[in-house]
ZATIKE-587577 format. One record per residue (C-alpha): x, y, z. Coordinates in steps of 0.05 Angstrom, whole numbers, padded with zeros to 5 digits, always signed. Example, Ala and Ser with C-alpha at 12.3 -4.5 7.8 and 13.67 -1.06 7.14 Angstrom:
+00246-00090+00156 +00273-00021+00143 
This chain:
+03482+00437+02139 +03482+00479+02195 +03560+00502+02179 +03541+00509+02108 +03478+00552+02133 +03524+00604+02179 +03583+00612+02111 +03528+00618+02059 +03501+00673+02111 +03570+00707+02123 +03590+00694+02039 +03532+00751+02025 +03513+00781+02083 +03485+00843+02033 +03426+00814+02009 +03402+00801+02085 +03416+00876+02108 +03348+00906+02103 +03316+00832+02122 +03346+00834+02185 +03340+00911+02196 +03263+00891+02183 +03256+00841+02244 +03309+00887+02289 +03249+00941+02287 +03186+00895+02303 +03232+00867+02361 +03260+00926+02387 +03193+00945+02396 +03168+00893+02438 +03237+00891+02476 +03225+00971+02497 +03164+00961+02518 +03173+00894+02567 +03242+00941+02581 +03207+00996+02608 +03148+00964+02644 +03194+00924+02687 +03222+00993+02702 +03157+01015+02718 +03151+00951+02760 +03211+00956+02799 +03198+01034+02817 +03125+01017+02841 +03157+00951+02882 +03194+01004+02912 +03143+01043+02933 +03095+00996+02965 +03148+00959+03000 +03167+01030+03037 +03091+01041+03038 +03088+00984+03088 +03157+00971+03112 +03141+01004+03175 +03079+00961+03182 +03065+00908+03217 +02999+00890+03190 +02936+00938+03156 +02867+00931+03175 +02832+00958+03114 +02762+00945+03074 +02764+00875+03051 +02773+00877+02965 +02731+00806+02967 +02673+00834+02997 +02599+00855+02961 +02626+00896+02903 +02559+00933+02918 +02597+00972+02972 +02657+00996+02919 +02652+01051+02878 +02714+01077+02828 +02693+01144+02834 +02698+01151+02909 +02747+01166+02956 +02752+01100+03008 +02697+01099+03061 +02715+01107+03133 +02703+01044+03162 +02738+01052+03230 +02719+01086+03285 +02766+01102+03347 +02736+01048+03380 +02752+01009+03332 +02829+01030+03344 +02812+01014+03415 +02805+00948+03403 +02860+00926+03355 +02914+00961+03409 +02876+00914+03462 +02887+00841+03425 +02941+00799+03438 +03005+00823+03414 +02996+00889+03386 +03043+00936+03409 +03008+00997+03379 +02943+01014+03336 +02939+01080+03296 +02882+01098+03254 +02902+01126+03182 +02858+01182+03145 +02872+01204+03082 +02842+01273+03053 +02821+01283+02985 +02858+01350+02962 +02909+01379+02921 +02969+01426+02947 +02969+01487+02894 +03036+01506+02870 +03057+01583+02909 +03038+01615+02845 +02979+01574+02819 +02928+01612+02772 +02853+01590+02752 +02871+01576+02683 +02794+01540+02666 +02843+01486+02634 +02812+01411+02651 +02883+01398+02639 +02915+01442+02690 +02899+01407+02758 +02930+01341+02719 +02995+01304+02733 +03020+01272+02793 +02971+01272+02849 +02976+01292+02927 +02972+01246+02982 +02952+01279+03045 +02946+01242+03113 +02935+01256+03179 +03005+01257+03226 +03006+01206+03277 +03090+01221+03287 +03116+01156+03285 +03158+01135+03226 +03139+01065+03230 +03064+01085+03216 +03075+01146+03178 +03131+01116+03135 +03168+01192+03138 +03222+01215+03179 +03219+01285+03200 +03289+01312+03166 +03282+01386+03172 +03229+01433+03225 +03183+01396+03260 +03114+01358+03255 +03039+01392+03248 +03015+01405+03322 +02964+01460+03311 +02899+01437+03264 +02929+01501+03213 +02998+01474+03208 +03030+01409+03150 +03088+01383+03134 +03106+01355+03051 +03165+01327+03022 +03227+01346+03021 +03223+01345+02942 +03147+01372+02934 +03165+01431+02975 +03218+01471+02929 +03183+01440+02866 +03114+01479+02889 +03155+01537+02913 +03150+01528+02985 +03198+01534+03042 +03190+01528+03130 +03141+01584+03145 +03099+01592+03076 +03027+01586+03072 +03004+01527+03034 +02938+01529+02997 +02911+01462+02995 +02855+01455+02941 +02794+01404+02974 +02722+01387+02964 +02702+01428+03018 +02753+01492+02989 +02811+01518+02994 +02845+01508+03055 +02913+01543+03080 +02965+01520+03126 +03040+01543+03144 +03093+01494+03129 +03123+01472+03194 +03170+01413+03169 +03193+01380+03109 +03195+01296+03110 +03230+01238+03068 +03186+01177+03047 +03220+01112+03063 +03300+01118+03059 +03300+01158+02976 +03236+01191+02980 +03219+01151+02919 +03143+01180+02908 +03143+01171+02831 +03120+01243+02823 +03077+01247+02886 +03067+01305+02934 +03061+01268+02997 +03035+01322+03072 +03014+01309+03130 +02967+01351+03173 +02933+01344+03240 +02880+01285+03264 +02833+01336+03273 +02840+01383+03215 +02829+01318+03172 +02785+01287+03195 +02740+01360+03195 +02765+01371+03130 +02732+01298+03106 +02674+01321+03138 +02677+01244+03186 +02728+01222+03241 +02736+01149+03217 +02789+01124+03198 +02804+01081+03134 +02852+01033+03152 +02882+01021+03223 +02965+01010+03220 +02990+00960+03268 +03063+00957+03305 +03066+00882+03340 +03111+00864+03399 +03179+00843+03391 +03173+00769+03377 +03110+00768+03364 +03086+00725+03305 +03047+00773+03254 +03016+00730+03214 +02983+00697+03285 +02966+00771+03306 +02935+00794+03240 +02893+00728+03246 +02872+00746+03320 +02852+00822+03295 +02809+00791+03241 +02769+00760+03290 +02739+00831+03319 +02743+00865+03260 +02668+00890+03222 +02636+00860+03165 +02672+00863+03100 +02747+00891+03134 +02807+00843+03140 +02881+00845+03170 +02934+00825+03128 +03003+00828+03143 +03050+00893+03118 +03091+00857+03069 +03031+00810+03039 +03005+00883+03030 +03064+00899+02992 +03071+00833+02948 +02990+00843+02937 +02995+00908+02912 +03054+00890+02864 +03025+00837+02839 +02948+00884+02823 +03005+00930+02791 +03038+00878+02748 +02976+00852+02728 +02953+00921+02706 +03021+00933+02661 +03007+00856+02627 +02952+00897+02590 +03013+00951+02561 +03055+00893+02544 +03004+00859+02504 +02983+00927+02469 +03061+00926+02449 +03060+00852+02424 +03010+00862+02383 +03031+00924+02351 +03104+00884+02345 +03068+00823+02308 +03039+00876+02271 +03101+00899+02248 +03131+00826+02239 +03079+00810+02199 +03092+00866+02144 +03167+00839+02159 +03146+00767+02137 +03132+00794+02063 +03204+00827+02054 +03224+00755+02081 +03187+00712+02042 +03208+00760+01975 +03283+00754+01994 +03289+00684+02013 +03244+00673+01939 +03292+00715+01899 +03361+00690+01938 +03341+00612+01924 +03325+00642+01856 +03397+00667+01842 +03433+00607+01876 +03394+00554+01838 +03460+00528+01797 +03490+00529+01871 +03430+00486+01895 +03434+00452+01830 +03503+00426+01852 +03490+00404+01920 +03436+00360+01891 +03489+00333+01840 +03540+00310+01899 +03484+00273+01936 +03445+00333+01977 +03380+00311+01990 +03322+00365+01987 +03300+00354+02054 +03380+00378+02065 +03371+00435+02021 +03295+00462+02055 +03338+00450+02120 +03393+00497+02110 +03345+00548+02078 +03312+00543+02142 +03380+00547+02183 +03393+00608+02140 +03324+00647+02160 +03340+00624+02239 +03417+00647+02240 +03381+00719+02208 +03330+00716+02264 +03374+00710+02324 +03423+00762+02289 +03362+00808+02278 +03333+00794+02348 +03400+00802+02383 +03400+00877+02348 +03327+00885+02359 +03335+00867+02435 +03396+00913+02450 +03355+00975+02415 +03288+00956+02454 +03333+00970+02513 +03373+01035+02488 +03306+01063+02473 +03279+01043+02530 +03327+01078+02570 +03329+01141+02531 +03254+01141+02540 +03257+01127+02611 +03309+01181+02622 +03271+01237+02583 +03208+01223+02621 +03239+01225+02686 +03257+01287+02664 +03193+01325+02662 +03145+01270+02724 +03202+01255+02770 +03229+01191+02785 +03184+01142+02761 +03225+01085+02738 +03264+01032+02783 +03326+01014+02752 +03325+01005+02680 +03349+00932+02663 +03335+00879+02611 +03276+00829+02633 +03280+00767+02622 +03214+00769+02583 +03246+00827+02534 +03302+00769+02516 +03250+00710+02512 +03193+00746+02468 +03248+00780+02422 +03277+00714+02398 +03205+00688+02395 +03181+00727+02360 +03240+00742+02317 +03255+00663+02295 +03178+00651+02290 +03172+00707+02249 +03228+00700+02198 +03227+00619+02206 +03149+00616+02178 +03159+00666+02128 +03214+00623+02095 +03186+00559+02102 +03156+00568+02028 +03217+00593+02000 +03258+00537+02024 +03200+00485+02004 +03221+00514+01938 +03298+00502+01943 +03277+00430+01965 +03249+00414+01888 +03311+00435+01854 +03338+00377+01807 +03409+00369+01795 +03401+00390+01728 +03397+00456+01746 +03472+00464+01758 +03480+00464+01677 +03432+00522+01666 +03460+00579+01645 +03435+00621+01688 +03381+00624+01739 +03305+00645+01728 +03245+00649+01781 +03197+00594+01760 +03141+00612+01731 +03090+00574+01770 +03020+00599+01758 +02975+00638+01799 +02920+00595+01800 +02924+00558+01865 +02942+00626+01900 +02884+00660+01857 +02837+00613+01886 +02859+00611+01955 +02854+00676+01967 +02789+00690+01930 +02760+00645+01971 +02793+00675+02037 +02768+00746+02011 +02692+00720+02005 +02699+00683+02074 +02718+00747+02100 +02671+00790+02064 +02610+00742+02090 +02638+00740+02158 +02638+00824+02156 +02558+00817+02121 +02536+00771+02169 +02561+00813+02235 +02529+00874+02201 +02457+00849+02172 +02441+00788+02209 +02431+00818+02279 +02492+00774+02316 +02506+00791+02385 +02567+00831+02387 +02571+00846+02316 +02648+00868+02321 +02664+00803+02332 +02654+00767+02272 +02673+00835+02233 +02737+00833+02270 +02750+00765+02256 +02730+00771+02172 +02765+00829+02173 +02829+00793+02184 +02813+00738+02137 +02793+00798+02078 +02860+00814+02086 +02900+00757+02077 +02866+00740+02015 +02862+00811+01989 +02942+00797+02000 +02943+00739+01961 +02904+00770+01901 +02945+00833+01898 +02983+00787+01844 +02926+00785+01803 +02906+00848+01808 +02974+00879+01800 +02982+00840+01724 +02938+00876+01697 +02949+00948+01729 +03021+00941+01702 +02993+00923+01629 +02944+00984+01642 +03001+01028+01663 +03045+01012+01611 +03023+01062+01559 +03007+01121+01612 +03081+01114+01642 +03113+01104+01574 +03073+01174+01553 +03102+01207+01611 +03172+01168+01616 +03174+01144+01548 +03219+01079+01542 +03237+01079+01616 +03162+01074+01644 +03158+01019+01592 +03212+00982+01624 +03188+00991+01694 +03114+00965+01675 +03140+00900+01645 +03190+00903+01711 +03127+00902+01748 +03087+00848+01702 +03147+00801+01689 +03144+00788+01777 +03083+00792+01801 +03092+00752+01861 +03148+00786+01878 +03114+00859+01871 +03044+00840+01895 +03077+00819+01958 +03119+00885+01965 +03068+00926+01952 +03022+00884+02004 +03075+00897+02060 +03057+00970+02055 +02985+00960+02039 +02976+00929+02111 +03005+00993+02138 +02967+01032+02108 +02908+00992+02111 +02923+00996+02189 +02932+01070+02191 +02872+01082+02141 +02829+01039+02186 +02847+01081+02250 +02836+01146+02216 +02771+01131+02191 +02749+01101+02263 +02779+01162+02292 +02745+01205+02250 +02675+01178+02265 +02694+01178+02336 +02696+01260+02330 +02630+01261+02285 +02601+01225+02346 +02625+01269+02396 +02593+01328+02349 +02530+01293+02339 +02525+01291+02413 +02526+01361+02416 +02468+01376+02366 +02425+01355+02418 +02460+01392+02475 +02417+01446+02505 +02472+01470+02569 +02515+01529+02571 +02566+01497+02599 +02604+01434+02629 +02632+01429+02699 +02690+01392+02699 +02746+01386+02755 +02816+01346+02763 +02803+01323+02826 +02756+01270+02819 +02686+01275+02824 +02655+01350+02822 +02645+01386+02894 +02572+01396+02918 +02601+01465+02937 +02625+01491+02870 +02552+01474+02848 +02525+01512+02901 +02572+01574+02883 +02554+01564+02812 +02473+01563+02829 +02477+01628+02866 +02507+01663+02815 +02457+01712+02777 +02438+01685+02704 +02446+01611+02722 +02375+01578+02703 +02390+01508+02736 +02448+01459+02739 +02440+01387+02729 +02483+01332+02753 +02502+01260+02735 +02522+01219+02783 +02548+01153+02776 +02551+01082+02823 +02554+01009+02835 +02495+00963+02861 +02467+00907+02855 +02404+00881+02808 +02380+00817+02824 +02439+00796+02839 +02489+00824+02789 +02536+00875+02803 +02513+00934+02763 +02539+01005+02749 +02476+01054+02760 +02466+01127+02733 +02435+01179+02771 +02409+01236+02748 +02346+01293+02763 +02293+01272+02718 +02264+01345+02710 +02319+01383+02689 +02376+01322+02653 +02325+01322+02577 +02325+01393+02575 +02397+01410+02581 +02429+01344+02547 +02399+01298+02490 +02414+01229+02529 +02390+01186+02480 +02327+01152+02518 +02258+01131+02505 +02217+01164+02536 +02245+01224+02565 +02270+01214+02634 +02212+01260+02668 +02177+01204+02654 +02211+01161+02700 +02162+01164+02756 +02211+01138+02810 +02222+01076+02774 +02287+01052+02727 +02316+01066+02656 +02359+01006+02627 +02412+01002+02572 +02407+00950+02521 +02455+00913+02556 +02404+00895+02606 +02350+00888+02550 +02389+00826+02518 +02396+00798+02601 +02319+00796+02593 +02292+00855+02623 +02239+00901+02592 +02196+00962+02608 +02149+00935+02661 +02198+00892+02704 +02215+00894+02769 +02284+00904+02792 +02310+00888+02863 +02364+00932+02873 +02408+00938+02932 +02465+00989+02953 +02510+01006+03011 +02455+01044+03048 +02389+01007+03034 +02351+00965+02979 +02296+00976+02941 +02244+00955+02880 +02245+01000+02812 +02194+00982+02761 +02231+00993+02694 +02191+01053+02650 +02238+01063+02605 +02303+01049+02567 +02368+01090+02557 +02396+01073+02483 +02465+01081+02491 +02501+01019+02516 +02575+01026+02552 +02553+01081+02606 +02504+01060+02663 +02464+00998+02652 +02416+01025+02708 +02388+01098+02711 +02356+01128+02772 +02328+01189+02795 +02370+01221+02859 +02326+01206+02915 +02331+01137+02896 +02400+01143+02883 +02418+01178+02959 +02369+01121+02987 +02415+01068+02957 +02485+01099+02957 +02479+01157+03009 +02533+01218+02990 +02548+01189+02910 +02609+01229+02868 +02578+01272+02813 +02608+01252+02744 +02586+01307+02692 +02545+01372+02712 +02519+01418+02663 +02491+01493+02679 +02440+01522+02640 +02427+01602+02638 +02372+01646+02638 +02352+01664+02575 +02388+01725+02547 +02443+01717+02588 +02509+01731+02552 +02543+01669+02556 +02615+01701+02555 +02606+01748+02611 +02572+01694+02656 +02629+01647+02640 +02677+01697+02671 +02638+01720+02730 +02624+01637+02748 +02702+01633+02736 +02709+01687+02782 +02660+01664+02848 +02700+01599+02842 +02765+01619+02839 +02762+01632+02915 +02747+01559+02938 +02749+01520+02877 +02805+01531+02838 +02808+01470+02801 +02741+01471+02784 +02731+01489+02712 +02672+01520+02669 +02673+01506+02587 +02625+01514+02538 +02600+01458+02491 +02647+01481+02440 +02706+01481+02487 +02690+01420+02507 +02679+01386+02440 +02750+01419+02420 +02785+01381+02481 +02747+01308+02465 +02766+01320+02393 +02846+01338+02423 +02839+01277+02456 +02820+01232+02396 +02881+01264+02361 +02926+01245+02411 +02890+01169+02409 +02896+01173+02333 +02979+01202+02343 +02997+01148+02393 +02971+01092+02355 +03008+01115+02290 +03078+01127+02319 +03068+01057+02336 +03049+01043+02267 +03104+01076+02240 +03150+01005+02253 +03101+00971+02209 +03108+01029+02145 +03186+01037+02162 +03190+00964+02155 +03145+00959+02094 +03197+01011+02060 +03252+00970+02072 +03219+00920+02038 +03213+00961+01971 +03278+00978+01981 +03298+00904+01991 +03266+00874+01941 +03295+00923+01888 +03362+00916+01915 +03355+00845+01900 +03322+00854+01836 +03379+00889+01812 +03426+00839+01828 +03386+00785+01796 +03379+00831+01731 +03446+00852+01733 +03468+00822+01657 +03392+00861+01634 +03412+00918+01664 +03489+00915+01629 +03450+00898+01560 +03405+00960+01573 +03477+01003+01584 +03504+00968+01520 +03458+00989+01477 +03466+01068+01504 +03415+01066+01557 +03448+01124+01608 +03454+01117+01674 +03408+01170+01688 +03349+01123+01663 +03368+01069+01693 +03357+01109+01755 +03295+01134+01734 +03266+01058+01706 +03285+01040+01789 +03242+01108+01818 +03182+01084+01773 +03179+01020+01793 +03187+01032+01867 +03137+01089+01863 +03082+01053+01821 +03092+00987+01875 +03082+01043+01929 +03020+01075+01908 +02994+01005+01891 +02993+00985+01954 +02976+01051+01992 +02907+01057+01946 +02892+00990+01960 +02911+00998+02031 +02867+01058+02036 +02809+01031+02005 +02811+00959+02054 +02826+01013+02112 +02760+01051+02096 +02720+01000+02074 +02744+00963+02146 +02740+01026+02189 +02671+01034+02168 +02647+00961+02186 +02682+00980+02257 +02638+01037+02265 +02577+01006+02243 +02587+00945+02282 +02587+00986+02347 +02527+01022+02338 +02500+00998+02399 +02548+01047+02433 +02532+01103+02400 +02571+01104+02333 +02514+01133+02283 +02568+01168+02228 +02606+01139+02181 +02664+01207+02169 +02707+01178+02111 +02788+01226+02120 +02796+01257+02054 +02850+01299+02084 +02890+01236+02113 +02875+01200+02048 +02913+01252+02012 +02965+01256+02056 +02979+01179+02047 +02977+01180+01976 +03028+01236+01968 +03077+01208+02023 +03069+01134+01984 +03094+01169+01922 +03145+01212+01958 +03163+01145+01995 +03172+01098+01934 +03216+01145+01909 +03261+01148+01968 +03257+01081+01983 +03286+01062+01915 +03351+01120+01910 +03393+01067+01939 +03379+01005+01890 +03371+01055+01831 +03440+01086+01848 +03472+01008+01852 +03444+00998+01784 +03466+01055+01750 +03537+01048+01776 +03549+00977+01753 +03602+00969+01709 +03578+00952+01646 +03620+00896+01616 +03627+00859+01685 +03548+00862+01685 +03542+00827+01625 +03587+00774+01643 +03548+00761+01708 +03536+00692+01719 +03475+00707+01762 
């Protein structure tokens, strides 16, 4: 069967084309991605390997201890003195200790200018350290000048350098929470043996200037050169045993294989995105598979009809079906595979071209090869199994019909099945909504899914009668040839309910995004109703310098600037992330969404509702502890809002608890009267001088960069969308392809009788377009009517608008149209070319 699988395969490879085209895309997708994040991998293997190649072992903070003392928002803690150095070069041995300090600052390109763009100060980052001038500890070799001996003197890169527009002798201007600091370039270095940095600027400066620059002379991490012969796994273990609380000692290369591993772990989370977005497109590939394997068993039913009369049994016969759809999924995945990997490199090599050298060497993972013919055979195998269940009940009197028809099978059992699924769905979707669940988007997620499949499976239904209602408004505009396309439509409902539900889903999809998206921007403008500040402060660097505040407080018109800072600690016993912010002045420049207003905290605690469903309430108690002391806040009050801080404080509590916290968001406020233009320019202008990066926008500036963001969200997820619709296409396009083949003796009777070729054409554009709009209304309307339970099912995070897209709306229904009718110029051209007498004597 299998032999008889492969020539019926290679006997008409034509009718497979588009099916296989179909599953190439939703693989090739998948295969890119797992393509270019082991690229991504291997570069970033690269890199921490020559990070601590030199190494022997790291001292460093310990990631296993209290979470309490981590924040994301902070550069790493100084945790080692020089007496701690002292004592690692004194155990057993360790041939040298060196403490390592790295300073929080960006070098400014030669010709950088205060733009007040958020964006600006982006890209890849600078790594500055202090220069101990060994190789071994530094991991740089010194290729050209010489090292930083003088506290105003650094070295960078040897790629950095020209790319910033430096050379031997320049001044550098080195951007840093304490200002801008200058140095002359004294030497140029390579990183490991390539000076692979993937985009880095990497400089070195002076012990001292760092550590006066940090504003502490601790080190972070202490790098360790052992003895020759000495075991450094036995003297990592020996320097743990001195070390402080919460610090360890681990060996350079399990540094290494640690931080791959955090890295890999991290790019999982890309690969899954891409899976999904490939089953996505797979999925809308299993209707244009389940329509052609229907309509081919259709056409060869005298050929099955045959093979039952010489003693094939229909378990034979559903088996070779299936051997059919797996020989077209590990063609299709083969294709699929090798363009995953051509666009993968393509990609790799254009982004390389504007962020460096990012990417290690672009080869095909083993995972691209594995989850391509996965996904490819599962895929095309489970959308045929139906098909070639079908095949399996042909009776050997088949083989004398004269020609072969669909079976007419009623819609009943699919009618009910999927009414049932749709009000399954729909209660799942009600009940998330109305009946107070925790985590509403849960069980809306989950209906959501089931709506669709049996909104799929009545799109028969529903399409019956649209045709019957269409039929006298397209034969008023086409006359006879509308006609024909309507009963076209009706005569194969199956058939055109399921094409037209491959591009529903995409739509549906995209529909459901927009609308989401949308609502997300009506959000961000709500927000700003209640937003009493002048302006933002916002800065690439990280969290906001105390000193730009200060510049920004002395400047005449400036009312009063208020900060939000933002921690970790623990409550009771639970690692918590804590807000801090001055209750006198954060009400009256921002609307934050709390009850009562935060002047009324009284040294005590707001909570989120996250921490009201743990149980807590206005009244409690909370023990809270932090990295420089613990304390007891009486709750008086809750913030509304859940998915920022579950904890809010005022900031003396906050500096008792977390000492010198990073400021998230600041927002100045001016005098009243104060021409907000002119003090915009004159703030820009006091901070240009130590605080470049630093940047100043008003509320409306602001709002337009969150809603540039969203676009860009709302772009990126529909180019990856795009798969699904292309595929969806191809399945209009496929299924009329085959439809003209199996109406080839109709369409030579419609010739006969003096239809021209030019209507045949047109009957072909009509019904492609009608299927296309059919699905993209009914696409839109699920996407809506879905996007909208999204958005009220995350109320609790702020979501308050429901903003339907007209615009996008419109824009789908006039590319559906535009599409049909593109999608069917092949299959109408095939029709109207057939030859008219061997049409009629087509034996199907």
């Amino acid at each position: 069967m299998f032999r008889l699988a492969v020539k019926s395969v290679k006997h008409n490879p034509k009718r497979l084309v588009l099916t296989a085209v179909a599953v190439a895309l939703g693989v090739a997708l998948a295969a890119a991605t797992f393509t270019l994040t082991n690229a991504l991998s291997g570069g970033f293997t690269k890199l921490f390997e020559e990070i601590y190649a030199g190494t022997d072992v790291i001292v460093e903070a310990d990631p296993d201890a209290d979470p309490a003392e981590e924040d994301p928002f902070a550069a790493t803690e100084s945790l080692f003195s020089q007496a701690d150095v002292e004592d690692v070069s004194a155990v057993d041995g360790v041939a040298s200790a060196s403490g390592g300090r790295q300073v929080m600052g960006s070098v400014l390109a030669s010709d950088f200018e205060p733009t007040n763009d958020v964006m600006a100060g982006g890209g890849p980052p600078s790594q500055l350290f202090n220069w101990e001038g060994d190789p071994r500890v530094d991991q740089a070799t010194l290729v050209e000048g010489e090292g930083p001996a003088a506290d105003d003197e650094i070295v960078l890169d040897l790629d950095s350098a020209p790319r910033l527009g430096y050379a031997i002798g320049d001044t550098v201007s080195v951007a840093t929470e304490a200002g801008v600091e200058e140095f002359t370039l004294v030497g140029l270095v390579r990183f490991g043996e390539s000076n692979s940095l993937q985009g880095a600027t990497l400089g070195y400066m002076t012990d001292a200037r760092s550590a006066e620059i940090n504003g502490d002379d601790g080190y972070e991490q202490i790098s360790v050169i052992v003895e020759d012969g000495a075991d450094q796994d036995a003297v990592a273990e020996a320097i743990g045993e001195i070390l402080p609380p919460d610090t360890r000692a681990i060996t350079g290369e399990a540094k290494a294989a640690e931080q791959t591993e955090q890295f890999d772990e991290l790019l999982q989370y890309i690969d899954i995105f891409a899976i999904a977005f490939a089953l996505i497109a797979l999925f809308v590939g299993a209707y244009i598979i389940v329509n052609t394997f229907r309509i081919i068993v259709t056409q060869r039913t005298r050929e099955f009809g045959l093979l039952r009369a010489i003693g094939v049994s229909g378990r034979q016969l559903r088996t070779m079906i299936l051997l059919e759809a797996l020989v077209v999924a590990v063609v299709s995945a083969t294709i699929g595979i090798v363009l995953g990997y051509l666009g993968a490199l393509g990609l790799s090599t254009l982004v390389e071209a504007f962020s460096g050298d990012i990417f290690g060497t672009v080869t095909l993972p083993l995972d691209a090869v594995v989850w391509g013919y996965s996904l490819g055979a599962l895929v095309t195998i489970v959308a045929a199994i139906m098909p070639a269940i079908h095949a399996s009940t042909i009776s050997p009197m088949e083989a004398l019909r004269e020609s072969a028809t669909e079976s007419k099978k009623p819609l009943r059992l699919r009618n009910v099945v999927g009414g049932a699924l749709t009000l399954l769905g729909a209660l799942a979707i009600v009940a998330g909504l109305y009946l107070g669940i925790e985590r509403p988007y849960i069980p809306v997620g989950a209906g959501a899914m089931v709506l669709i499949i049996g909104v799929t499976l009545l799109a028969a239904q529903v399409l019956v009668p649209l045709a019957y209602g269409l039929k006298a408004t397209l034969t008023r505009i086409f006359r006879v040839d509308g006609k024909l396309a309507a009963n076209n439509i009706h005569r194969e409902p199956r058939r055109s309910a399921n094409t037209a539900a491959a591009l529903m889903i995409g739509v549906m999809l995209l529909a459901l995004v927009a609308t989401f998206t949308e609502s997300m921007k009506s959000l961000v403008t709500e927000q700003f109703k209640g937003n009493n500040a002048d302006f933002f402060v916002f800065t690439s660097q990280g969290a906001i310098p105390e000193g730009a505040l200060e510049v920004i407080e002395g400047e005449d018109g400036v009312a009063y600037v208020t900060s939000t800072g933002l921690g970790t600690v623990i409550v009771d016993g639970e690692t918590t992330n804590v807000g801090i912010i001055d209750p006198e002045t954060a009400d009256l420049a921002f609307d934050y969404n709390n009850e009562p207003d935060f002047d009324q905290m009284d040294g005590g605690a707001f909570i989120d509702p996250s921490m009201v469903e743990a149980g807590y309430a206005v009244g409690d108690e909370l023990t809270v502890e932090g990295p420089e002391g613990s304390t007891t806040l009486t709750v008086t009050g809750e913030y509304l809002n859940e998915g920022d801080a579950q904890v809010w404080i005022d900031e003396e509590t906050g500096r008792a608890l977390l000492g010198d916290y990073p400021l998230a968001q600041s927002m100045v406020v001016l005098d009243d009267g104060v021409d907000a233009s002119e003090a915009q320019d004159q703030i820009l202008e006091a901070l240009a001088v130590d605080y470049p990066l630093v940047v100043l926008q008003s509320p409306g500036e602001f709002e337009q960069l969150a809603n540039q963001f969203i676009d860009l969200l709302l772009g990126i997820i529909s180019a990856m969308l795009g798969a699904a619709l292309v595929i969806a296409l191809l399945g209009v396009a496929n299924t009329l392809l085959l439809s003209v083949t199996e109406r080839t003796r109709e369409i030579g009777l419609l010739r006969a009788v003096g239809v021209r070729r030019r209507s045949i054409r047109r009957m072909i554009r009509i019904e492609s377009m009608v299927m296309a709009i059919f699905g993209t209304i009914l696409g839109m309307i699920l996407g809506v009517g879905l996007g909208a339970a999204l958005v009220r099912a995350l109320e609790d995070f702020g979501f308050t608008t429901i903003t339907i897209p007209w615009v996008w709306l419109l824009v789908y229904t006039i590319s559906a149209a535009i599409a049909g009718v593109l999608a069917a110029v092949w299959p109408a051209r095939r029709a109207a070319k057939l030859d008219i007498l061997q049409a009629i004597a087509f034996d199907g």
